[in-house]
N, C-alpha and C positions, 0 to 999 in steps of 0.2 A: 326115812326111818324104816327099819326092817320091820317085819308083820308076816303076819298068816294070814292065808285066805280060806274063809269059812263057808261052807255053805250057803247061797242065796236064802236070806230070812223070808218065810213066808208073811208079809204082811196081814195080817189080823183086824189090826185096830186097837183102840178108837183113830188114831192117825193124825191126832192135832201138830202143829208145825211152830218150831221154835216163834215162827210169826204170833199165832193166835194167842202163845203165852205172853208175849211182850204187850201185847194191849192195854195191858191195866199203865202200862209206862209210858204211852204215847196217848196222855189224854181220850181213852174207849175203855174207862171204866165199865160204863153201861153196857157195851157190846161186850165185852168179855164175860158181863153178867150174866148176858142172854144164851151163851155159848152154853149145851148140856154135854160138858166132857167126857161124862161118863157113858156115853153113849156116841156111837158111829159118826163120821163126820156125815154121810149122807144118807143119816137117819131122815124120815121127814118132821121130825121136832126141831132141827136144825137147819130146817130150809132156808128160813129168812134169814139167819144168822150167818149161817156161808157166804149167801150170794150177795151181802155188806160188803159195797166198796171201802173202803178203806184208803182214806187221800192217801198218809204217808206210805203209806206202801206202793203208791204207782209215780214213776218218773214223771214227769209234764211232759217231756217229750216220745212219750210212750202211747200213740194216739191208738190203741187196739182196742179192740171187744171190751169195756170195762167185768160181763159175766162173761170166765170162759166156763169150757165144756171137760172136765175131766174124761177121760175115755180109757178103754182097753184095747189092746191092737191083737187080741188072742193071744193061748196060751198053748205053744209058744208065739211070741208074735212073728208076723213075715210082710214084708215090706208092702204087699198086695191089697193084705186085710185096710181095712175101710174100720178106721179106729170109732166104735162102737159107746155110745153114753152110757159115764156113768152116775154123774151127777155134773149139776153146773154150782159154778164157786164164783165166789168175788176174784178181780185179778192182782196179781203180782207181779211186779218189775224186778224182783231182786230174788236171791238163792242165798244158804247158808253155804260154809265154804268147809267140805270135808277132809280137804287135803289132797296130798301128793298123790295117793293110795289107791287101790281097786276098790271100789264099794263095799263090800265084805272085809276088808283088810281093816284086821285087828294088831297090836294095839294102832288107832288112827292118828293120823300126822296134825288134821286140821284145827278147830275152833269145836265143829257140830257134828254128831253121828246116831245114829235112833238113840234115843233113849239114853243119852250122853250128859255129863254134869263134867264140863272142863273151868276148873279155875284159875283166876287168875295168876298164878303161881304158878299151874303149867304150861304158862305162857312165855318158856324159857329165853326163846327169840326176843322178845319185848313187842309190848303192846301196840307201839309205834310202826311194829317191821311187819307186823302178822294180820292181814285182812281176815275180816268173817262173816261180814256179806259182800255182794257185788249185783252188779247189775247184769237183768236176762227179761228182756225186751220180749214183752209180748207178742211182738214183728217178728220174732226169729220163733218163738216156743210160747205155748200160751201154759201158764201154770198161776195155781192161787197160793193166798195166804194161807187158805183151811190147814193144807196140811197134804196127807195121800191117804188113798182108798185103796182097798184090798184090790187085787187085779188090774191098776192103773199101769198107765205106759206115757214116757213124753216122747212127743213128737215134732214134728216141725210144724209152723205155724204155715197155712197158704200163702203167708204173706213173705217167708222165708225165701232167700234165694237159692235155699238148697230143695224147697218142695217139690215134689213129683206127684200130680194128678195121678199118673198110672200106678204110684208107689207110695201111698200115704200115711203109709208107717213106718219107713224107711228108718235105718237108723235109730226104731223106735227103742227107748232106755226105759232101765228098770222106776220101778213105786220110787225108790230114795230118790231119783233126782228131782220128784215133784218138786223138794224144797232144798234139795243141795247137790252141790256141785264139787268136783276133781279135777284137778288138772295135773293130769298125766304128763310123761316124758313123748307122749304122741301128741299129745293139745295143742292147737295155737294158741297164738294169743287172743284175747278178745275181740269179738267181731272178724275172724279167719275165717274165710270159705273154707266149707266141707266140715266145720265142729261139729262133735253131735249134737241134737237136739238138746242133751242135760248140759252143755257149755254159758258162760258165761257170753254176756252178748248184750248190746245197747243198740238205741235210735242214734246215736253222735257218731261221728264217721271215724274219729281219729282214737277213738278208745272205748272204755267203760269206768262210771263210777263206781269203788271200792269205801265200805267201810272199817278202818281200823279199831281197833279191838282197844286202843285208848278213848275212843268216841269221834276224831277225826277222820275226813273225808281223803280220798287221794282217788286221782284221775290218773288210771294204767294206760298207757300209748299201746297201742296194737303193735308198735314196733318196737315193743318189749321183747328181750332175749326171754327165749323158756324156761332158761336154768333161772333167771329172777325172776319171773314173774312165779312159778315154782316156788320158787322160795319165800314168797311172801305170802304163800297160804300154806304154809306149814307153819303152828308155833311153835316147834322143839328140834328146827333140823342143823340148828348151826350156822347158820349159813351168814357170811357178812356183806350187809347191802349198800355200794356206796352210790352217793348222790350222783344224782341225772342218769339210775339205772334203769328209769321207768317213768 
């Protein structure tokens, strides 16, 4: 879908993440109680509440850090900087799916984008065809549920195989991809040497878990073509998906 690209949005805050709204729906009533949204995710009224693991939200087979380390890699960042704390958070396996689009690129193709209210109605593709989370394996990129923090950066996890000791912000991506992801006409497909950091990415060898936007589950093969797998995180591109394309 065509779009403009706007100026990188200064992140502000408070910075909660389509994750920490969904709580009250995945049985953490309580925790979502505890959560003071009107104030900064890494306020320290909100320490215990962050660093809440959260089952649903981590893969089993996602055996990383249960607290990661949110960080800044400098502003601007450079591949050298020694990405810098700036709060620790409960962890997260999975990303919302922004679409085809550049970050900034308005109006957006996917499911989630800051501060976005997409219904189900502009779910033109059908619910069935259009992912809106997916799986990002704490092993490749360490990111939490909270949300993003003003001046954050993601990065590669050490445990990645694209890490570099001498370069450990390599690649580093802006605040939006703490909690969402794009997939460009440059992207692999999931689990592809050399993704950035903000890519989608699992512990299973042969793909990654996707969630459908009707509430079912589908497993994308890495040896998914671009133009599908593309097209199945966009809900309004048109696109017709036939069987065993992914």
């Amino acid at each position: 879908m065509a779009g403009r690209l706007q100026r990188p949005v200064p992140e502000s805050g408070p910075g909660w993440s389509l994750f920490a709204y969904l709580l009250p729906y995945v049985e953490q009533e309580n925790h979502f109680r505890s959560i003071q949204f009107q104030l900064p995710i890494a306020h320290p009224s909100n320490a215990a509440a962050r660093r809440t693991i959260v089952d649903i939200f981590v893969c089993p087979s996602d055996l990383g850090p249960r607290v990661i380390r949110m960080t800044d890699s400098g502003k601007p960042p450079a591949d050298a900087n020694v990405p810098m704390l700036l709060a620790e958070a409960g962890v997260c396996s999975y990303a919302g799916v922004l679409g085809d689009g550049a970050y900034e690129q308005l109006p957006f193709s996917g499911v989630f984008h800051r501060n976005s209210r997409v219904r189900f109605t502009d779910i033109t593709d059908g619910t069935s065809n259009t992912v809106g989370i997916g799986e990002r394996t704490s092993a490749f990129s360490e990111n939490s549920w909270v949300g993003v923090i003003p001046g954050q950066e993601t990065v590669y996890a050490p445990t990645a195989r694209e890490y570099d000791p001498q370069r450990p912000s390599l690649r580093a991506r802006p605040a939006i991809t703490a909690v969402l992801v794009h997939v460009r006409i440059t992207s692999g497909p999931p689990n592809t040497f050399g993704n950035s950091p903000g890519s989608f990415a699992s512990s299973h060898t042969a793909g990654a878990q996707f969630l459908n936007m009707d509430g079912s589950c589908r497993f994308i093969s890495s040896n998914v073509s671009r133009a599908t797998y593309r097209a199945l995180v966009t809900r309004n591109g048109g696109e017709v998906i036939g069987e065993g394309e992914f």
